[in-house]
C-alpha positions in Angstrom: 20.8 333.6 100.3 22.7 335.8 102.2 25.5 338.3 101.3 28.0 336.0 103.0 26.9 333.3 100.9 27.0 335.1 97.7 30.5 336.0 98.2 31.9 332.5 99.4 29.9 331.1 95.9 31.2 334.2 93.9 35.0 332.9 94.8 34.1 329.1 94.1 33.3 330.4 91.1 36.1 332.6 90.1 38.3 330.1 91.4 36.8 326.8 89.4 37.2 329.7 86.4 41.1 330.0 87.2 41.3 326.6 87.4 39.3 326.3 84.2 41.6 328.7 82.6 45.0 327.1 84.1 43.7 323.6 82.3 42.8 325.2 79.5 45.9 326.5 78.3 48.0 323.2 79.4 46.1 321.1 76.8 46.4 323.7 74.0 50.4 324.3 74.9 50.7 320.3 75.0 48.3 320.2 71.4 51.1 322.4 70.2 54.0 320.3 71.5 52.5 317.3 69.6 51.9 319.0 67.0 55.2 320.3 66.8 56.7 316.7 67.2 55.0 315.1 64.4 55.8 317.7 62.2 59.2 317.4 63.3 59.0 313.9 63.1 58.1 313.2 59.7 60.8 316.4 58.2 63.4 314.4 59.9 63.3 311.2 58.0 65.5 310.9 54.9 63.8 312.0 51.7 64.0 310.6 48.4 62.3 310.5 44.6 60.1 308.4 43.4 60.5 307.6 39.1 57.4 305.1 39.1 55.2 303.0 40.9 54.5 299.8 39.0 51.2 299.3 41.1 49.3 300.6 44.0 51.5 299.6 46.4 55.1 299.3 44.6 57.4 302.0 43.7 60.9 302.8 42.4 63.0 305.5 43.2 65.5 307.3 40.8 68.1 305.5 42.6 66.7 302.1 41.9 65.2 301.3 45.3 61.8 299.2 45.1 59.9 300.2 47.4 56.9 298.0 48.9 54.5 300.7 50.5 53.9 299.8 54.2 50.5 298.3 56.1 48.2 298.6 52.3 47.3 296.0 50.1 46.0 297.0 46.7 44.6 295.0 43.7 46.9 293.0 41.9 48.1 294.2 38.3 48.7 290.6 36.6 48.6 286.9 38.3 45.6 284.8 39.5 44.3 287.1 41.4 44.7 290.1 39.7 42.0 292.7 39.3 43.8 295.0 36.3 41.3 297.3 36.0 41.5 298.8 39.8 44.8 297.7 40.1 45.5 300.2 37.1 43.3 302.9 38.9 45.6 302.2 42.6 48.5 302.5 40.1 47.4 305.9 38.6 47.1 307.7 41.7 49.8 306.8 43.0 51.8 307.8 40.2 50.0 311.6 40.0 50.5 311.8 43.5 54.4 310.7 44.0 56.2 310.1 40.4 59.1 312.5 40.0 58.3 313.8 43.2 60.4 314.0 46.7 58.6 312.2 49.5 59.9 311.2 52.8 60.4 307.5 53.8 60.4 305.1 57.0 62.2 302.3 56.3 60.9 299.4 58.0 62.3 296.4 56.9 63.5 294.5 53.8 60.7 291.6 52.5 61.6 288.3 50.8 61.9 289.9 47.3 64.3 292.3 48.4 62.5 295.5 48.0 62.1 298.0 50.9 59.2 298.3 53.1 58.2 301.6 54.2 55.7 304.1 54.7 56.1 307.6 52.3 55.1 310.7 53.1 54.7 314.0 50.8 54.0 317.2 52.7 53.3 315.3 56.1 50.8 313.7 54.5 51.0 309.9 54.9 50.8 308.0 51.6 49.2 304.7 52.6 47.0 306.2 54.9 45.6 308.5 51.9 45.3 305.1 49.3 43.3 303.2 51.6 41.0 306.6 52.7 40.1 307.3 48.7 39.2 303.5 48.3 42.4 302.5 46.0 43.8 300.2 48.4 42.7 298.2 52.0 44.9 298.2 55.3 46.9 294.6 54.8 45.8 293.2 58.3 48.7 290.9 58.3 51.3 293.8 58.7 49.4 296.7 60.2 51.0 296.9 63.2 54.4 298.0 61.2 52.5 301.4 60.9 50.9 303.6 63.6 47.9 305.2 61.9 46.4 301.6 61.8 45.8 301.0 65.0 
């Protein structure tokens, strides 16, 4: 290889490296910006607190709303299906994790009992999401699509 060559490789080279560079720092600005959205996101919606959740998936806040959490089916409490003892478990957890707190809600929709649908979140952490990850609930199949993290 000649010193002619060696140059014209040495500035392929440097310029792949700009390029490399240039790309680079537009995915970790636009990681940023997303980052930056979702946190915005979820600090926009309207916050409330929750007194109790009756099961795993079922809560009440101090203003009286019933809440029916979003996408997550967990074991039923009482009925012919019921399951009490993991139900209980679904129910404990929620309730250390979101009783007498403040968590942010996305209201979906209203089902046939009345009650709120919505996903809850509590320090951009996303409620349902977390149930079904520790094994207290499963993503209800029927009504996943309401929520984004099930897809």
């Amino acid at each position: 290889m000649n010193k002619y060559q060696r140059k014209v490789i040495q500035k392929q080279l440097v310029c792949l490296g700009n390029k490399f560079r240039f790309n680079l720092k537009k995915a970790i600005l636009i990681s940023f910006l997303l980052i930056g959205f979702l946190y915005k996101t979820n600090a926009e919606l309207p916050t409330t607190i929750i007194k109790s959740c009756y099961d795993g998936d079922t809560c009440t806040t101090i203003d009286g709303e019933k809440i029916r959490l979003a996408c997550i089916d967990t074991p039923e409490i009482k009925g012919k299906k019921a399951d009490p003892i993991n139900a209980k478990k679904a129910r404990d957890f929620l309730n250390n994790l979101i009783s007498n707190k403040k968590v942010s809600i996305r209201r979906i929709t209203n089902d046939r009992y009345g009650r709120t649908v919505g996903e809850l979140f509590k320090n951009n952490i996303n409620i349902q999401e977390l149930i079904v990850q520790k094994g207290y609930g499963k993503i209800y199949k029927r009504y996943a699509d309401q929520c984004e993290w099930t897809r």
